[in-house]
N, C-alpha and C positions, 0 to 999 in steps of 0.2 A: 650819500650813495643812492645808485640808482633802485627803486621796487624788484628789480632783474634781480639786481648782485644781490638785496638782502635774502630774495628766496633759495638764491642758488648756496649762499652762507648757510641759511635754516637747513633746508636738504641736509650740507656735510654734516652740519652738528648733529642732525638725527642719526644718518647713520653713523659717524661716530661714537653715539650717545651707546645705541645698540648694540652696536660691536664692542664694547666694553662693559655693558651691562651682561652680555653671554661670558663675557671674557670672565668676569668676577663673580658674578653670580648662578650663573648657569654653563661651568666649564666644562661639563660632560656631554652637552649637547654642543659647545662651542668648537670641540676636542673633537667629536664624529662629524662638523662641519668643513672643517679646515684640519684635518688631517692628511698628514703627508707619510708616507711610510718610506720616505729616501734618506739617506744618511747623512746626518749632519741638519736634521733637521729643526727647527727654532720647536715643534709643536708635541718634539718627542718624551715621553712623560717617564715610562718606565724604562729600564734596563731590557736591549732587545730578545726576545725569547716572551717576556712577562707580557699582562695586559689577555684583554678580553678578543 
């Protein structure tokens, strides 16, 4: 492969790497990042009424 494609590979894997490191390790900050308050939402944690 071409120098191009391997940087553009390294790039996703970083942020990948990151987005998953918030995800697992820092999911309170991950959680006020990507939070969605619409219904039916993948990022909803508590039962709605609850939470901060």
């Amino acid at each position: 492969m071409s120098k191009k494609r391997w940087m553009v590979l390294a790039a996703w894997l970083v942020i990948l790497a990151l987005f998953f490191y918030l995800f697992f390790f820092q999911s309170d900050l991950f959680y006020r990042l990507f939070h969605y308050s619409g219904a039916g939402s993948p990022f909803v944690v508590t039962p709605s009424g609850g939470g901060d």
